[in-house]
Backbone bond lengths (Angstrom), bond angles and torsions (degrees), N, CA, C in turn:
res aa  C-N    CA-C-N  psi(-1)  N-CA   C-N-CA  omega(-1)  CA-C   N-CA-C  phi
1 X - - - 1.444 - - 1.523 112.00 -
2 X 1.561 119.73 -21.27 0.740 127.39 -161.32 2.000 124.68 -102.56
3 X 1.589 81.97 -2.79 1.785 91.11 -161.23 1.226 122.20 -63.27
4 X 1.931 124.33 -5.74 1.127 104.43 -173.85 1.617 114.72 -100.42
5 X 1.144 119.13 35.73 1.654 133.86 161.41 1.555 120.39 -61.98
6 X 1.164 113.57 -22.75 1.150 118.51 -176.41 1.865 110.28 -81.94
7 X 1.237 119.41 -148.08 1.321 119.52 164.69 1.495 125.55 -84.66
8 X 1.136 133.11 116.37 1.297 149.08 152.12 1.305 133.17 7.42
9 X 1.065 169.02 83.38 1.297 155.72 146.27 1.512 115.85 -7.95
10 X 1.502 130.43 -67.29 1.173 136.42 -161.38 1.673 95.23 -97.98
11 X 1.533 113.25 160.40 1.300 120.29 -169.51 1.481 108.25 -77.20
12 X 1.507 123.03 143.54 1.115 121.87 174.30 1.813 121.24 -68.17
13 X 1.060 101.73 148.56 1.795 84.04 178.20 1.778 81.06 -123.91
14 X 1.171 144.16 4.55 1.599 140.54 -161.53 1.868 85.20 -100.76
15 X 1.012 90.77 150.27 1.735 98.03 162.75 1.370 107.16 -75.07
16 X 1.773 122.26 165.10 1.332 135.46 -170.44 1.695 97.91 -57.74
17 X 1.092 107.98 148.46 1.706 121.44 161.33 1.773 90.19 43.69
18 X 1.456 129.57 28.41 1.410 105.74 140.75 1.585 128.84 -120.63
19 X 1.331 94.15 157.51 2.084 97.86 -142.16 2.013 79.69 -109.57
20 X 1.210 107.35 150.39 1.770 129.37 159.79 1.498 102.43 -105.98
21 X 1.356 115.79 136.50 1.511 110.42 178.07 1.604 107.64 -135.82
22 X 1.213 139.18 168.15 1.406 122.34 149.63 1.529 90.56 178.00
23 X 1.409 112.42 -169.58 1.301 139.15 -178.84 1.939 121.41 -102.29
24 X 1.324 119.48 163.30 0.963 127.09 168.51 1.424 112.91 -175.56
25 X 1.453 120.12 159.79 1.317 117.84 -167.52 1.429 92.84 -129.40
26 X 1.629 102.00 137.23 1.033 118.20 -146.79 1.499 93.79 -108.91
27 X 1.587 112.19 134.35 1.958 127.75 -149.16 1.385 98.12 -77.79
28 X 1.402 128.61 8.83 2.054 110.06 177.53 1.646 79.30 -137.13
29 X 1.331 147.01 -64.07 0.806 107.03 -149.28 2.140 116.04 -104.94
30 X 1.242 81.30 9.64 1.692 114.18 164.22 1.992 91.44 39.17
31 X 1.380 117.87 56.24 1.202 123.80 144.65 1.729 101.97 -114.54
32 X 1.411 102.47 159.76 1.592 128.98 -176.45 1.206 99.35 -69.19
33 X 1.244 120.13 133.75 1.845 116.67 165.10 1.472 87.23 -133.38
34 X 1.318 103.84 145.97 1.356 137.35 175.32 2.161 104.10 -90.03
35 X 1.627 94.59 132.68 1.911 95.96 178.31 1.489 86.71 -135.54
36 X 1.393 92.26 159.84 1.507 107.88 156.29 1.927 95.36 -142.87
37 X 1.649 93.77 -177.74 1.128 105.11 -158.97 1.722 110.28 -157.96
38 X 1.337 130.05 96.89 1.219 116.29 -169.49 1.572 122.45 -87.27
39 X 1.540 115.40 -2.19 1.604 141.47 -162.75 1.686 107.44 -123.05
40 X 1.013 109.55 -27.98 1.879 115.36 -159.38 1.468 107.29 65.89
41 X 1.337 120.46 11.42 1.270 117.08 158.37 1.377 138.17 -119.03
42 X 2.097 100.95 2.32 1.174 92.64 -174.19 1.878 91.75 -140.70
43 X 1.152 88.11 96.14 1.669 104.92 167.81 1.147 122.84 -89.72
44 X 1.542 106.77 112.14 1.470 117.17 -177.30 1.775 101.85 -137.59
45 X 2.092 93.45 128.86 1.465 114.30 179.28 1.674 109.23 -40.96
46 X 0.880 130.48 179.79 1.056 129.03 162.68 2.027 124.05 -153.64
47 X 1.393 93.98 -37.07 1.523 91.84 164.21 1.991 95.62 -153.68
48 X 1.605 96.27 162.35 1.686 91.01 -168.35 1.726 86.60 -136.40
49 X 1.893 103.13 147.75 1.084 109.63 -176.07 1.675 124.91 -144.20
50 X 0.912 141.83 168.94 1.115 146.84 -156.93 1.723 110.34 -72.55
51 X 1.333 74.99 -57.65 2.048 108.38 -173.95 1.446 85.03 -100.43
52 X 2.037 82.91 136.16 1.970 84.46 163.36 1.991 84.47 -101.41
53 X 1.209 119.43 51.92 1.662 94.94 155.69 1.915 96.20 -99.89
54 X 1.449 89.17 -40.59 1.099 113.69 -167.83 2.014 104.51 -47.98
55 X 1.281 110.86 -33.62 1.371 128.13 -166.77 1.481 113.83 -66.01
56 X 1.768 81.29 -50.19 1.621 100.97 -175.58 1.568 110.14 -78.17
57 X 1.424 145.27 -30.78 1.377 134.99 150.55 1.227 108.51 -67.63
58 X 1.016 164.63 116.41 1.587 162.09 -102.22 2.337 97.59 82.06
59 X 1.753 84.79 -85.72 1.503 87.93 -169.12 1.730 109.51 -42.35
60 X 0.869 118.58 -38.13 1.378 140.81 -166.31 1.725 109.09 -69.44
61 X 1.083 105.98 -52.15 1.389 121.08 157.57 1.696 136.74 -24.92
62 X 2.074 68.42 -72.39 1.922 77.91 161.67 1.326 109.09 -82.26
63 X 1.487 151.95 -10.69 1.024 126.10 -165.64 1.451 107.50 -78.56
64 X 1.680 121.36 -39.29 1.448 151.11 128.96 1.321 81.93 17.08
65 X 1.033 115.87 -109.73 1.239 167.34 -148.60 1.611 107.27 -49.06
66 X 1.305 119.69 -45.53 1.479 101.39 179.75 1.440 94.77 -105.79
67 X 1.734 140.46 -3.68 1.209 125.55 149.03 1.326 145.34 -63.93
68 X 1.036 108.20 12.78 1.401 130.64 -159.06 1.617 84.03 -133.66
69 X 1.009 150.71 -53.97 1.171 135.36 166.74 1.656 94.50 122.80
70 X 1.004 124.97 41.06 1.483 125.58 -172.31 1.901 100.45 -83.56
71 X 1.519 114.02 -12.06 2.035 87.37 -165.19 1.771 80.95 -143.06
72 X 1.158 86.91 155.45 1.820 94.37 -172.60 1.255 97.83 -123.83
73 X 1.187 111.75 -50.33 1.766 109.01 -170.28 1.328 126.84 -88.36
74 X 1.162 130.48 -141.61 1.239 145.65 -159.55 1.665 94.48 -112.12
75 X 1.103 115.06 -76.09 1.310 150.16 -176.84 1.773 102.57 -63.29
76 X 1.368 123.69 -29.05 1.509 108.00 172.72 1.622 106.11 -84.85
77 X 1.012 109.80 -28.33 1.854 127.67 -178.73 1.768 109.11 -60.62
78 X 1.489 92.53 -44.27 1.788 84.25 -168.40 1.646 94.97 -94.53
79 X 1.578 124.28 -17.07 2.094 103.12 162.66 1.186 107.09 -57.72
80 X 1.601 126.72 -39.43 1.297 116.50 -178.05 1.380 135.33 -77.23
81 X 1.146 105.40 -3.12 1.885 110.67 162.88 1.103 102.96 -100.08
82 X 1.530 124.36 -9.04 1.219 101.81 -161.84 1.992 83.51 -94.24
83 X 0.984 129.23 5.64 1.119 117.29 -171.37 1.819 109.54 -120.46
84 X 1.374 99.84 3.97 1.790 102.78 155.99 1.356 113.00 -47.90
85 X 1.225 117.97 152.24 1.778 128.24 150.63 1.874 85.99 -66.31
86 X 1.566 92.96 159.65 1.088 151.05 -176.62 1.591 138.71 -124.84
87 X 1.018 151.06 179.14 1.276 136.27 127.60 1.483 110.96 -139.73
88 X 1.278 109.25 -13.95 1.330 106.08 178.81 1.724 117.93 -160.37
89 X 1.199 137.54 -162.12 1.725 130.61 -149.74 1.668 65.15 -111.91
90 X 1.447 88.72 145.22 1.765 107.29 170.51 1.722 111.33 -91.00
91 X 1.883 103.47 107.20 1.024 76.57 168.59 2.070 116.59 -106.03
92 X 1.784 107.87 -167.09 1.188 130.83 -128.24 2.090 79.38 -75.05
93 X 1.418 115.70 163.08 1.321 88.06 166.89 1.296 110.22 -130.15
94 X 1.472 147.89 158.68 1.449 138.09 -151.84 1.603 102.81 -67.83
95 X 1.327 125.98 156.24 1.353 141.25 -169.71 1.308 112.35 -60.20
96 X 1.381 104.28 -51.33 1.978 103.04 158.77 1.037 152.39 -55.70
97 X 1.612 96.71 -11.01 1.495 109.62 174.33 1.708 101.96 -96.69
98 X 1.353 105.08 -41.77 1.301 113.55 167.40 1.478 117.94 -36.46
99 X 1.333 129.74 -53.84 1.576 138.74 173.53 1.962 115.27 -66.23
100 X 1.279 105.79 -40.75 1.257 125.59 174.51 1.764 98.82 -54.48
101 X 1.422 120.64 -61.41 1.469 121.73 163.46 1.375 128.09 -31.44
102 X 1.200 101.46 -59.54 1.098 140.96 -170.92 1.855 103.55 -55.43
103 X 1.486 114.72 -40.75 1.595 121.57 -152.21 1.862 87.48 -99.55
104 X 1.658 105.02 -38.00 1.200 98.32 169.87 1.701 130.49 -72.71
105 X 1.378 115.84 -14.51 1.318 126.73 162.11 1.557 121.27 -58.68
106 X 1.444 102.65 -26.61 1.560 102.97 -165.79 1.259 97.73 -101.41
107 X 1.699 133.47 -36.85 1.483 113.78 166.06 0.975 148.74 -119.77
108 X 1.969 92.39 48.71 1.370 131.25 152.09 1.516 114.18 -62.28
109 X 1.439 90.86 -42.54 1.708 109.82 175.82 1.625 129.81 -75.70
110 X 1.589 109.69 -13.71 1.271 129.20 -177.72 2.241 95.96 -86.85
């Protein structure tokens, strides 16, 4: 779940060590899942929740959280998602919403 921490395939357009994060509610099972994104090209869920208040302190969290410079590695990044609340198994979300993320990641950055 965790593999895309490492380096990228597609070119970054984000500056080094800066992350895009936010929420979305996902169209079948219409709980909040929390993404981040260190490329604007590679959006991956990360925890899913009942409440989008609940969603949005989570996203907020990590944004906290890697602005402040709290995780350096690979391996400090994925204890720390792995140690978000939750409420439920994240599921996959359709490809269009995926790109839609994705378009908003990049001119977040613009």
């Amino acid at each position: 779940m965790f593999k895309g921490f490492g380096g990228s395939k597609k070119k970054s357009v984000l500056e080094d060590n800066e992350l895009t994060t936010g929420i979305v509610q996902h169209p079948v099972t219409k709980r909040w899942q929390t993404w981040i994104s260190f490329t604007g090209h590679d959006i991956q869920c990360v925890t899913a929740h009942n409440q989008r208040d609940d969603a949005g302190r989570v996203a907020k969290q990590m944004a906290s959280a890697w602005s402040e410079g709290k995780y350096k590695t690979g391996e400090e990044v994925t204890a720390f998602i792995k140690s978000l609340p939750t409420d439920a198994v994240i599921d996959p979300l359709p490809q269009n919403i995926v790109m839609q993320l994705s378009q908003q990641a990049l001119s977040a950055r613009k």
